[in-house]
VOMARSE-743289 format. One record per residue (C-alpha): chain; x, y, z. Coordinates in steps of 0.5 Angstrom, whole numbers, plus 500, padded with zeros to 3 digits. Last residue first. Example, Ala and Ser with C-alpha at 12.3 -4.5 7.8 and 13.67 -1.06 7.14 Angstrom:
2
+----+-----+-----+-----+
| ch |  px |  py |  pz |
+----+-----+-----+-----+
|  A | 527 | 498 | 514 |
|  A | 525 | 491 | 516 |
+----+-----+-----+-----+
% end
This chain:
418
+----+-----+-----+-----+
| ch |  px |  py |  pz |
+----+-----+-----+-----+
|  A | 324 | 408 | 721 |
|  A | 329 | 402 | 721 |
|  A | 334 | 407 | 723 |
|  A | 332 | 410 | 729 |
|  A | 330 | 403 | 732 |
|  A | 337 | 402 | 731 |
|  A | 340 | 408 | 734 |
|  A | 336 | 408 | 740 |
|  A | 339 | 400 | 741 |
|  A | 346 | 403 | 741 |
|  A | 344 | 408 | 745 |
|  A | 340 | 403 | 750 |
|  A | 346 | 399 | 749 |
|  A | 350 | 404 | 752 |
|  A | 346 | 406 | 758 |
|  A | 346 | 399 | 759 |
|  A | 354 | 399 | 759 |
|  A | 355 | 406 | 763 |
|  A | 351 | 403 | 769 |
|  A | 355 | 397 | 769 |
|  A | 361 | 399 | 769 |
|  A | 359 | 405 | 774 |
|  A | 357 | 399 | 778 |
|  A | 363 | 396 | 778 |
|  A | 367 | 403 | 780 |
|  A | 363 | 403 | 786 |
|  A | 364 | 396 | 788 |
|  A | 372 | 397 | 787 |
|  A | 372 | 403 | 790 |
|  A | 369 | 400 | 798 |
|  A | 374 | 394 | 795 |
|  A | 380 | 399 | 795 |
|  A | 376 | 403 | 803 |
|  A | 376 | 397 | 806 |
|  A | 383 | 394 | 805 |
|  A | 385 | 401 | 806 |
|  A | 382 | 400 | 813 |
|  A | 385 | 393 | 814 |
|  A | 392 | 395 | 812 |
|  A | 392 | 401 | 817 |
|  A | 389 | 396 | 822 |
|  A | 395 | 392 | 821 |
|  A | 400 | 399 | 821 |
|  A | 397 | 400 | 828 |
|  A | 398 | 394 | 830 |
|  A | 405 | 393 | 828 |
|  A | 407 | 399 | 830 |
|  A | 404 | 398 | 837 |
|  A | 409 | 391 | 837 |
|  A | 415 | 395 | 835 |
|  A | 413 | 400 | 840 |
|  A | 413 | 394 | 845 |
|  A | 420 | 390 | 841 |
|  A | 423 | 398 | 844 |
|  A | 421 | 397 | 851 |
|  A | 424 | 390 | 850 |
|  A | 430 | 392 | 848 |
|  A | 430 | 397 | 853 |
|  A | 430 | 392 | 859 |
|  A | 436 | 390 | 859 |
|  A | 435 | 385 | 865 |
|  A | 438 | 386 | 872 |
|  A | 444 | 381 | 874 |
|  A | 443 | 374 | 876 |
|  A | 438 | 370 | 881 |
|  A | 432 | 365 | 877 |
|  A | 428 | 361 | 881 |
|  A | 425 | 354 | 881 |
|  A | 418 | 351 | 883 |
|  A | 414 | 344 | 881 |
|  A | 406 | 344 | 881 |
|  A | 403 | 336 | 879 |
|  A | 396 | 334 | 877 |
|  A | 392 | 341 | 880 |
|  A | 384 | 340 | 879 |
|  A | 381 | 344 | 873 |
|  A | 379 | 337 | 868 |
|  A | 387 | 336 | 869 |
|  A | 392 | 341 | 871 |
|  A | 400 | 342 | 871 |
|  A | 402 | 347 | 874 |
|  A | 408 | 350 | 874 |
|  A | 412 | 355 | 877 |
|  A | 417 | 360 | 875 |
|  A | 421 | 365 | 880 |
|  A | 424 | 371 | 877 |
|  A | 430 | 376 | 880 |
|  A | 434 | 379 | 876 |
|  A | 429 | 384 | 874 |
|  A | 424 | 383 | 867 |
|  A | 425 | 378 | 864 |
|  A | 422 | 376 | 857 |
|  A | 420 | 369 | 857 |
|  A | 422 | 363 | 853 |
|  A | 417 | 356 | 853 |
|  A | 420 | 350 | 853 |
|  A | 417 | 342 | 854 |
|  A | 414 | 342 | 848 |
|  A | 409 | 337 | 850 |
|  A | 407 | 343 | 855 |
|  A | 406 | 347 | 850 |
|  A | 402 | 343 | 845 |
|  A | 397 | 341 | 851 |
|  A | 395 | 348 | 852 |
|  A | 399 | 352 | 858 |
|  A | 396 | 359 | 860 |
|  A | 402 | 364 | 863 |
|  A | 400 | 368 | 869 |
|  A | 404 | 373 | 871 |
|  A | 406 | 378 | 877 |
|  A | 411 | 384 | 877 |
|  A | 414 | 386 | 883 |
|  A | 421 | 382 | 881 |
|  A | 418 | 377 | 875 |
|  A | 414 | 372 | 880 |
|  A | 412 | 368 | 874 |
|  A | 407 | 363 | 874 |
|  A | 406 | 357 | 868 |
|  A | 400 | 354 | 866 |
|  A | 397 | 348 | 864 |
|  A | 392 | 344 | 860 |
|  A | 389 | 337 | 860 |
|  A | 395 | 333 | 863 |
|  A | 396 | 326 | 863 |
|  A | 403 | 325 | 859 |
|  A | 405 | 331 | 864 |
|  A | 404 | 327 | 870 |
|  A | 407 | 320 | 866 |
|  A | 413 | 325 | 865 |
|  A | 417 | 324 | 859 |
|  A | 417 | 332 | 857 |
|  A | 422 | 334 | 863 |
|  A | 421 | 341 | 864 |
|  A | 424 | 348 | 861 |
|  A | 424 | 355 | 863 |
|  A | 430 | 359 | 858 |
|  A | 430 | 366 | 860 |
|  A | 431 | 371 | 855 |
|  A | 435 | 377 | 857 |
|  A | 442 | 375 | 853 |
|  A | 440 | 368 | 854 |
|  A | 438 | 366 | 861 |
|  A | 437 | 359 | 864 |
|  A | 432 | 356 | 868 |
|  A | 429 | 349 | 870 |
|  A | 423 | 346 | 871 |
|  A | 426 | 337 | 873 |
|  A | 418 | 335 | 872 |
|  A | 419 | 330 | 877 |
|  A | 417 | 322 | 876 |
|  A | 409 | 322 | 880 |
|  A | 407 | 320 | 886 |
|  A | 400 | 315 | 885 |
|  A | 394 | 319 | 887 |
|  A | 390 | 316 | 892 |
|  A | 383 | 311 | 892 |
|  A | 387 | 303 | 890 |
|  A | 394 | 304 | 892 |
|  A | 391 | 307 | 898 |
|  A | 386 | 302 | 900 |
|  A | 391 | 296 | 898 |
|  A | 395 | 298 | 903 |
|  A | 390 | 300 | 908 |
|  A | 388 | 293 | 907 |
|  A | 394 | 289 | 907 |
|  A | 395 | 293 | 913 |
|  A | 389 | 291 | 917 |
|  A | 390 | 284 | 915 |
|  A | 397 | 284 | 918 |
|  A | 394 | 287 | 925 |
|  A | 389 | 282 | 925 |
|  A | 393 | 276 | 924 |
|  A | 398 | 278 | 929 |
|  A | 392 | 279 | 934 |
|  A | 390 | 272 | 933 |
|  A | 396 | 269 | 934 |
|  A | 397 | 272 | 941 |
|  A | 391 | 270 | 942 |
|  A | 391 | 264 | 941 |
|  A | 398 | 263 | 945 |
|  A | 394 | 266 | 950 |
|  A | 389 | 260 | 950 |
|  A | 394 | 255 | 951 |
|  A | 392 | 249 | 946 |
|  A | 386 | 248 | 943 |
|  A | 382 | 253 | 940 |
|  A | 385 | 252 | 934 |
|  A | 387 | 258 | 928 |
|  A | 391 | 255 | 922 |
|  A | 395 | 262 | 919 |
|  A | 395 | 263 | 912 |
|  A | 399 | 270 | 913 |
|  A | 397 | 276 | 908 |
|  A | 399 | 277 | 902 |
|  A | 402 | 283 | 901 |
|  A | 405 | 285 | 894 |
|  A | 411 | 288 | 892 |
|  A | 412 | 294 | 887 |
|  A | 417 | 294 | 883 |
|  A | 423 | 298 | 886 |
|  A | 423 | 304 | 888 |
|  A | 425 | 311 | 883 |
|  A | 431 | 315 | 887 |
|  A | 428 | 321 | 890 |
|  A | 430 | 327 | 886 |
|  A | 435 | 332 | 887 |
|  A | 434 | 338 | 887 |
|  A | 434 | 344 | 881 |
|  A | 441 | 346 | 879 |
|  A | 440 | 354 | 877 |
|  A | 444 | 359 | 873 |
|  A | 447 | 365 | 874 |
|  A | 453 | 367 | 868 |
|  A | 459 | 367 | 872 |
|  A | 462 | 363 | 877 |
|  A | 463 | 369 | 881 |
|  A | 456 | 371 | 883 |
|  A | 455 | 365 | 886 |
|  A | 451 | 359 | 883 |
|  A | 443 | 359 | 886 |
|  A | 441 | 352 | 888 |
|  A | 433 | 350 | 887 |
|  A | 429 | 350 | 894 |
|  A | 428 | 343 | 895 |
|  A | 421 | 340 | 895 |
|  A | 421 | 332 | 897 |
|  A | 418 | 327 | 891 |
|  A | 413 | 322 | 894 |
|  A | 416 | 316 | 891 |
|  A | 416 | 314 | 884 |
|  A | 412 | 310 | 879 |
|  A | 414 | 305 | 874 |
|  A | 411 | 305 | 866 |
|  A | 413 | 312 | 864 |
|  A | 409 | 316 | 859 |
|  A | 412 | 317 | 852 |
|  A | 412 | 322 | 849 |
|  A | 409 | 324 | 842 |
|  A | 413 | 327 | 837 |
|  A | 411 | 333 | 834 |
|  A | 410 | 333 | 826 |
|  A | 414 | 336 | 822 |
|  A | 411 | 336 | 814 |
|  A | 415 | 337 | 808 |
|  A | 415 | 342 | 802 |
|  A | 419 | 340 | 796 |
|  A | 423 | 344 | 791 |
|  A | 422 | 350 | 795 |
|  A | 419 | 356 | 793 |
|  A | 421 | 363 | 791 |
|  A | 429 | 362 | 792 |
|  A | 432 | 357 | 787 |
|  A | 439 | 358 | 786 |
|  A | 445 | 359 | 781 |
|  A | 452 | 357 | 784 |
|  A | 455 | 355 | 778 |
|  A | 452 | 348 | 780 |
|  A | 446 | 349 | 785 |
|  A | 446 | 353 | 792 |
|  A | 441 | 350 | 797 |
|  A | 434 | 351 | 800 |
|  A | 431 | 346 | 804 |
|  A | 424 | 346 | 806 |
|  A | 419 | 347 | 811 |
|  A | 411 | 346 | 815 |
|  A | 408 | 346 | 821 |
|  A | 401 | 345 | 822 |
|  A | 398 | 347 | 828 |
|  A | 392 | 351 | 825 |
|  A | 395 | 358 | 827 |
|  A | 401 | 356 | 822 |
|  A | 408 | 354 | 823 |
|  A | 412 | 356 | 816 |
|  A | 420 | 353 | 818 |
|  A | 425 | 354 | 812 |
|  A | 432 | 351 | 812 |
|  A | 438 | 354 | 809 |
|  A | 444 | 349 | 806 |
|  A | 451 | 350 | 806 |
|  A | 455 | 345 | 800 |
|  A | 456 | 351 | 795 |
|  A | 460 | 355 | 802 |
|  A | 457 | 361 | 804 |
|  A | 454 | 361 | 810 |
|  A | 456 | 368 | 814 |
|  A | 456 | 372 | 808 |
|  A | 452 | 369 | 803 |
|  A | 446 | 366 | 807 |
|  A | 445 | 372 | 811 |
|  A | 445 | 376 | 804 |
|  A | 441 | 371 | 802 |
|  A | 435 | 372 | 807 |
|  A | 436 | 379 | 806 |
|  A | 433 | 379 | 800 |
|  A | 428 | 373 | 801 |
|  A | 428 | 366 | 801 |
|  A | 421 | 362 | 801 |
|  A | 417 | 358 | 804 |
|  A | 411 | 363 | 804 |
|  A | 410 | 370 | 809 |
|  A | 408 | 372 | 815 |
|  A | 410 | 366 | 819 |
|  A | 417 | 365 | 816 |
|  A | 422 | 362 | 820 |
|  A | 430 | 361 | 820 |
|  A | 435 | 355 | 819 |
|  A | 442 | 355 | 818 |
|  A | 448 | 351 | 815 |
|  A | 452 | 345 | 815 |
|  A | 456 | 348 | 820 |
|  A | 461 | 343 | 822 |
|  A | 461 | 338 | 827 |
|  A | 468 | 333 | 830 |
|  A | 466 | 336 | 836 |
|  A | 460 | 340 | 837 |
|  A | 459 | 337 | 844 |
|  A | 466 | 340 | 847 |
|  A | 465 | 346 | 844 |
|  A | 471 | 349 | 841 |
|  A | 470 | 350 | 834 |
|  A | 463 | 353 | 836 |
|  A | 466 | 359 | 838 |
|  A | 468 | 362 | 832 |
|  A | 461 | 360 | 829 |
|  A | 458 | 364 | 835 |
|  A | 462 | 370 | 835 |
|  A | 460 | 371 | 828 |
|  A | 452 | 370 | 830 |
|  A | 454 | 375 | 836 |
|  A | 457 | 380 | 831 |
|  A | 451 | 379 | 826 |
|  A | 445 | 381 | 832 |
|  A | 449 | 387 | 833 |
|  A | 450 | 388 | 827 |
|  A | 442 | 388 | 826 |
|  A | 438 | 382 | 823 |
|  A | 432 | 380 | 821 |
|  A | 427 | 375 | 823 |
|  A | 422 | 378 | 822 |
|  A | 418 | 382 | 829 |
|  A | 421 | 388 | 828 |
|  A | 427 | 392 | 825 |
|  A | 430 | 392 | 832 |
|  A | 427 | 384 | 833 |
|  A | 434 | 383 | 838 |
|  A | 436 | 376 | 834 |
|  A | 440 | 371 | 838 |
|  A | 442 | 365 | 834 |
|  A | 440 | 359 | 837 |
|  A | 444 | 353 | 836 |
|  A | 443 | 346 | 832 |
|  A | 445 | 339 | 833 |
|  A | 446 | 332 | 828 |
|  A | 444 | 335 | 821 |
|  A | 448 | 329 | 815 |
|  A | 449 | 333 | 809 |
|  A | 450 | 328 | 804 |
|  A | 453 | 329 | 796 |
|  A | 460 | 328 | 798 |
|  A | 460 | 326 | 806 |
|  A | 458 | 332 | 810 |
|  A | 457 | 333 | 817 |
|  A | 453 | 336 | 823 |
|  A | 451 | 344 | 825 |
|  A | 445 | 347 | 823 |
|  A | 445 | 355 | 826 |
|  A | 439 | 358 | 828 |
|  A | 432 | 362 | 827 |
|  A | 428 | 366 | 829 |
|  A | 422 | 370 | 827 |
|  A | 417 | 373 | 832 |
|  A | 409 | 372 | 833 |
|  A | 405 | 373 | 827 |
|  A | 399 | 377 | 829 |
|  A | 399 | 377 | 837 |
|  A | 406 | 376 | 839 |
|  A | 410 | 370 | 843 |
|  A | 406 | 364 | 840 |
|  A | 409 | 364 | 833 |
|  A | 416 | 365 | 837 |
|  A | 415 | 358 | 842 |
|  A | 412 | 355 | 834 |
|  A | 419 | 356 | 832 |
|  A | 422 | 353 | 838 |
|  A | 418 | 347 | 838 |
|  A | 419 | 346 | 831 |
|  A | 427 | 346 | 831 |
|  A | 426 | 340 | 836 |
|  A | 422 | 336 | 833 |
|  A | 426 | 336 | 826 |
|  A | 432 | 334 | 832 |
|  A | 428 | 328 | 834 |
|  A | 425 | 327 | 827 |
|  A | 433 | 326 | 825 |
|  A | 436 | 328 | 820 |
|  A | 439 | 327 | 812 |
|  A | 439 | 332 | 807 |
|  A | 441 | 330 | 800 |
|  A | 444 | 333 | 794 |
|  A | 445 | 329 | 787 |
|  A | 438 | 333 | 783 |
|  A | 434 | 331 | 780 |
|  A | 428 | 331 | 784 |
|  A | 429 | 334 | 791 |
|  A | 432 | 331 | 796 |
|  A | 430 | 330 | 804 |
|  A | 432 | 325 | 809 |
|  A | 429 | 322 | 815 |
|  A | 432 | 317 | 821 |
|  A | 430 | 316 | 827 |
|  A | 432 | 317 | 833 |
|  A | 426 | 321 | 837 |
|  A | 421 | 316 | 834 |
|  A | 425 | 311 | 837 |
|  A | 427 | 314 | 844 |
|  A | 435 | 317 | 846 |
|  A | 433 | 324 | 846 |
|  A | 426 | 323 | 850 |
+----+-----+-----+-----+
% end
């Protein structure tokens, strides 16, 4: 998908008046997206902010976006993508880190991103002290993303003008990204052999998994064509017989060939679901280009989390995403997932996750958060009410004071024509 046209083409953005210039790819555009709108589905009301680090080049007015990293954010203060020392270290570490990545060679951060669903593309307080600290060169920019329930997601580029004057309550110009559609792979593949996925040691650091290896894909297909044979009954008769057989027996197997190419479920290219963990989160991810998942309807994905059961549906949007992060719970998590079409299974693929025992209070503490939420939304709500409950009352009383002065006023008058 990376390397496809729509994937690498190229988008800039540029505000009116001014020199700087922001170029991208609508893959890497795309990308960004699905992670935000994988946060905006992980809550009720809002889902959680994240954001990330932008990492490329920069040639004069030109800032050219070629690769990102997430920043982890623990949500201490909420599901806002705020963060707490512990969150700024790790992004300081992250920074420092990133000068010795072998695919961030010759790449500077260029800047970061971060999400707003509960508010407009704008930058905040908090936003800017980020922003001045950990990014504080002039040319450094800050991306926006607004996803919405509708499925829209829009951004915008901040950015710091001459004597270091910004504009913070809106964007110079909004723009639009859009999912990218995938592409469905033309040649078939055998069937495909399950494998348990292989499990790192414990001393080859943090756990991760190496799916199976698929089956090689086959050559074109190569059709049967059955053999033109000139029976006669002349000659010796075993020989006609022998030829007769021969010809049945090729006949039959074109036919059962043709048959199963005809009513079988072709096999499919595998969906590669694999796993990671960053700091707690397991990262499950699949192969967008199947011709399985181009199909799908819907999908849903199984999560064995130690002696926790889940089931996680799957709308056509998240399974074009490819990725989807989950809180776990232990250190022993089995995925699996299952790729539906009009309610009947298209495809199942399984993989598993073996490392140390998750640090569950951070979830413990985002539950709370969670309930706080609520309550404090349902207070809103309430207060809602009861200010327009007021407000009515206060329009009639209004009203009633009026007519009672106009009624004086039209006394006095009568009053004085007598």
């Amino acid at each position: 998908m990376k390397n496809s046209g729509a994937q690498a083409a190229m988008a800039s953005w540029q505000a009116d008046g001014h020199a700087l210039r922001v170029e991208y790819t609508l893959g890497l555009m795309a990308e960004l997206r699905a992670a935000v709108v994988d946060g905006f589905h992980r809550m009720t009301h809002g889902g959680l902010e994240v954001g990330g680090v932008l990492f490329g080049s920069r040639d004069g007015d030109t800032i050219r976006i070629a690769d990102w990293r997430p920043i982890s954010c623990r949500h201490a203060r909420g599901p806002s993508f705020s963060l707490v020392p512990e969150d700024e270290e790790e992004l300081a570490g992250l920074l420092q880190k990133c000068r010795n990545e072998p695919a961030l060679e010759g790449l500077l951060p260029v800047g970061w991103f971060h999400s707003h669903t509960r508010r407009a593309i704008c930058l905040l307080e908090d936003d800017l002290a980020l922003y001045d600290r950990f990014f504080p060169e002039a040319w450094q920019v800050a991306l926006v993303i607004q996803p919405s329930k509708a499925g829209a997601t829009r951004a915008g580029f901040f950015f710091r003008e001459s004597g270091g004057r910004m504009r913070t309550d809106s964007t110079y110009g909004e723009f639009e990204i859009e999912a990218l559609p995938v592409r469905v792979a033309a040649p078939r593949a055998p069937a495909l052999v399950k494998a348990p996925a292989q499990v790192l040691p414990p001393d080859a650091g943090p756990a991760r998994l190496v799916p199976a290896a698929a089956t090689p894909d086959p050559s074109a297909e190569i059709e049967v064509e059955p053999p033109r044979l000139a029976l006669t009954p002349q000659g010796n008769p075993r020989v006609w017989w022998t030829l007769l057989l021969v010809f049945g027996c090729a006949l039959a197997g074109f036919g059962g060939n043709f048959l199963a190419d005809r009513f079988m479920p072709s096999p499919d290219l595998p969906l590669a679901l694999r796993v990671r963990d960053n700091a707690g989160q397991l990262e499950v991810e699949w192969d967008r280009s199947g011709r399985s998942l181009a199909s799908a309807e819907q999908g849903k994905l199984v999560v064995a989390d130690g002696d926790a059961n889940s089931e996680i549906a799957l709308d056509p949007q998240a399974l074009r995403s490819g990725h989807f992060t989950y809180a776990r719970r232990s250190g022993q998590v089995k995925v699996r997932l299952i790729l539906l079409k009009k309610g009947n299974p298209l495809a199942d693929e399984i993989t598993q996750f073996v490392g140390p025992p998750a640090d569950n209070r951070a979830e413990a503490e985002l539950q709370e958060l969670r309930k706080k939420n609520d309550e404090l939304e349902s207070d809103n709500r309430r207060l809602a009410d009861e200010v327009k409950r007021e407000g009515a009352r206060a329009d009639s009383i209004q009203q009633q004071y009026y007519k009672l002065l106009k009624d004086r006023l039209q006394e006095e008058r009568t009053r004085g024509r007598r």
